[in-house]
Residue, then its C-alpha position, 0 to 999 in steps of 0.5 A: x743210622x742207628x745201630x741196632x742190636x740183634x742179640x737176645x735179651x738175657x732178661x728174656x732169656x733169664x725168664x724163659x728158663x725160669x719159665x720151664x724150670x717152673x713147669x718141670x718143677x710142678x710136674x715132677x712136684x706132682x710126682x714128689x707127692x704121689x710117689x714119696x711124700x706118704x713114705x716119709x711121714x707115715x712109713x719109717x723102717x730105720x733113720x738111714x732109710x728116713x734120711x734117704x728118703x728126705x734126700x730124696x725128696x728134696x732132690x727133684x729141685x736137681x732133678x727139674x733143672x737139668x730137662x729144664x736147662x737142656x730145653x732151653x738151651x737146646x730148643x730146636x732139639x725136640x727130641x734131646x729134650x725129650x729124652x733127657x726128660x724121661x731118662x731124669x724123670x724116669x730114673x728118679x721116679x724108679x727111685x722113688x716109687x720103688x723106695x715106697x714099695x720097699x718101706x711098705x712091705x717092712x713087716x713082711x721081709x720075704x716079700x720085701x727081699x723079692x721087691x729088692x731083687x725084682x728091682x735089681x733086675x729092672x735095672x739090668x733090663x735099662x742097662x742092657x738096653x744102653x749097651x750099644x754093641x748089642x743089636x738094635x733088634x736083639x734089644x727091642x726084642x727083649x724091650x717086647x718081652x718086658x711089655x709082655x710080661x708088665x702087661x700080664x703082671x699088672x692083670x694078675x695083680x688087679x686079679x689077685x687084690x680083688x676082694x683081697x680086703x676081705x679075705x677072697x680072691x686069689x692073693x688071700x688064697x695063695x698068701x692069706x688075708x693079711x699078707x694079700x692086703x699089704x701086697x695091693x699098693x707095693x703091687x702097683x708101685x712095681x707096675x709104675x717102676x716097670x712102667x718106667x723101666x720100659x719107658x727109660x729101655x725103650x730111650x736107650x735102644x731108640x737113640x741107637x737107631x741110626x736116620x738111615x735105619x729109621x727112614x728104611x723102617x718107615x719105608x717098610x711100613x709105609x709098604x707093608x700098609x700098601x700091599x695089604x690094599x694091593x690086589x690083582x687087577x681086575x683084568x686079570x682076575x677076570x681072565x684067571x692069569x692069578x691062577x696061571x701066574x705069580x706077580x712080584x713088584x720090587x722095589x715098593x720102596x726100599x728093600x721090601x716087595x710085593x709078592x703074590x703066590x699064583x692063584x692068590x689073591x692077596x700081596x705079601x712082603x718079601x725082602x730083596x738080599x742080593x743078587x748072585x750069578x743071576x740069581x735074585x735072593x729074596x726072604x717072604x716076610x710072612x713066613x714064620x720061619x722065614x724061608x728063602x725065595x729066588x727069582x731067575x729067568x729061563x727061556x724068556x720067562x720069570x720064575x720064582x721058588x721058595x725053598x721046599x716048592x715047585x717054581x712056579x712062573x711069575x710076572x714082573x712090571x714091564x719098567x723093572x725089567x730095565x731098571x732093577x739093576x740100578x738097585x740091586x747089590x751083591x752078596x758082600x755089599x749086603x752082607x757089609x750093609x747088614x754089618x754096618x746097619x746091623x741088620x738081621x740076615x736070614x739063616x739061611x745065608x750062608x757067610x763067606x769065610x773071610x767074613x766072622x760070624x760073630x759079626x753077623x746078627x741071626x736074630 
């Protein structure tokens, strides 16, 4: 029989890469066009920054090639694929979106001084994005105010330019008319630059995210969603037991509950801690702040407190009453999981002393 090879072509092989770097190099040509082409031929504050610029525009052939070669040559990793895209593109793109910005405000060195240190700070947003020993939350938190705060710039700008050309608006109001026009592209070019910023943060602090904290996220919107549907059964509600009674249901899914207060009608997420003598510890979700729940049986019957209210007796689904214990965890193996998974623990958990608080992420 005759031998037949199963190793790839390299002319295939040679065509596939070229086929998306070609695709890479279109696209982000695009963006050459859009962000630097007009800076380089029509702005010009001194020859360095003329040479910059050309560097920087012929740069992007560099560019293209390293999201193009990652893949192809990693082509069941989407998502390594998709990242090195946006951290090249979108640290190019900065660069080049920001060097317009800069060169257009050239007559006006106050308001260029103050695009150069808003870009400075960009830059310290990605980088404390991509340091690892700080929180995944304590990061997204920051990455929420960034959107918060581009949001509300760019509906100020589009405020502030209107009618601008000709001497109305806010920004001639505040700056005058000549001023609030050579502000109106600068301004945009500083929302894309921030568009970008965000964009490259939101890629540090995801590729922090460990499968299991990612999976334990889902789960807990996955629960959520369903205990928004939740409500009591229509045999208690038509015996009034909802007025008599609570109803708690853990686990929905890992580490979130359910749990509706007596004479409500609707569920709400509260998250399991540990248990400790007994005693089950539980966080209400909804709360802002957050306060603490526990859950103990007395005399046969199940009660739930939450800090500053009455006990108030509760019912449990008859199958967790043998099974929850398979679940359950104490107060240092919660402890040692929040460490590890660096997951937020409610102030109102008191740490052993032979556990650093430094360790401990509050939130």
């Amino acid at each position: 029989m005759a031998n037949v090879s199963l190793s790839p072509d390299p002319y295939e092989k040679k065509e596939s890469f070229l086929s998306a770097y070609s695709g890479y190099y279109f696209f982000i040509g695009a963006l050459v066009h859009l962000y630097s082409i007009a800076n380089i031929f029509f702005v010009y504050i001194n020859d360095t920054s003329r040479l910059f610029a050309i560097l920087l525009w012929g740069s992007y052939f560099i560019v293209t090639a390293i999201p193009a070669y990652v893949d192809y040559r990693f082509q069941d990793n989407i998502r390594l694929a998709t990242y090195s895209f946006v951290f090249t593109t979108g640290l190019w793109s900065m660069v080049a979106i920001n060097l317009y910005g800069i060169q257009a405000l050239a007559d006006h060195p106050f308001y260029q001084e103050l695009y150069i240190n808003l870009l400075w700070i960009q830059l310290l947003f990605i980088l404390f994005s991509w340091i690892k020993w700080i929180p995944v939350r304590t990061r997204e938190r920051i990455a929420r105010i960034v959107t918060i705060i581009l949001g509300a710039f760019m509906m100020f700008h589009m405020l502030g330019i209107f009618a601008s050309t000709q001497g109305k608006g806010i920004y001639a109001f505040l700056f005058g008319k000549e001023v609030a026009v050579a502000l109106i592209w600068p301004g945009i070019a500083l929302f894309f630059s921030g568009f970008w910023t965000r964009l490259i943060m939101g890629t540090g602090i995801d590729l922090d995210i460990t499968p299991e904290e990612r999976a334990r996220r889902m789960a807990e919107e996955t629960a959520r969603e369903e205990a928004k549907k939740r409500k009591p059964s229509e045999e208690m509600l038509s015996s009034g037991r909802y007025l008599e009674y609570g109803e708690l249901d853990y686990y929905i899914s890992e580490e979130i509950s359910s749990y509706r207060e007596k004479g409500s009608r609707t569920f709400e997420d509260v998250e399991f801690l540990y248990v400790e003598s007994g005693i089950r510890y539980f966080n209400r979700l909804d709360w802002s702040p957050t306060k603490e729940m526990i859950l103990y049986k007395e005399n046969g019957q199940w009660y739930c407190q939450t800090t500053g209210q009455e006990p108030e007796r509760v019912l449990l689904p008859e199958h967790l009453e043998e099974e929850k214990q398979e679940f359950e965890i104490d107060k240092r193996e919660y402890l040692e999981q929040a460490i590890e998974y660096r997951r937020i623990v409610p102030y109102f958990v008191q740490i052993p002393s032979d556990i650093e608080e430094s360790e401990i992420d509050r939130g």
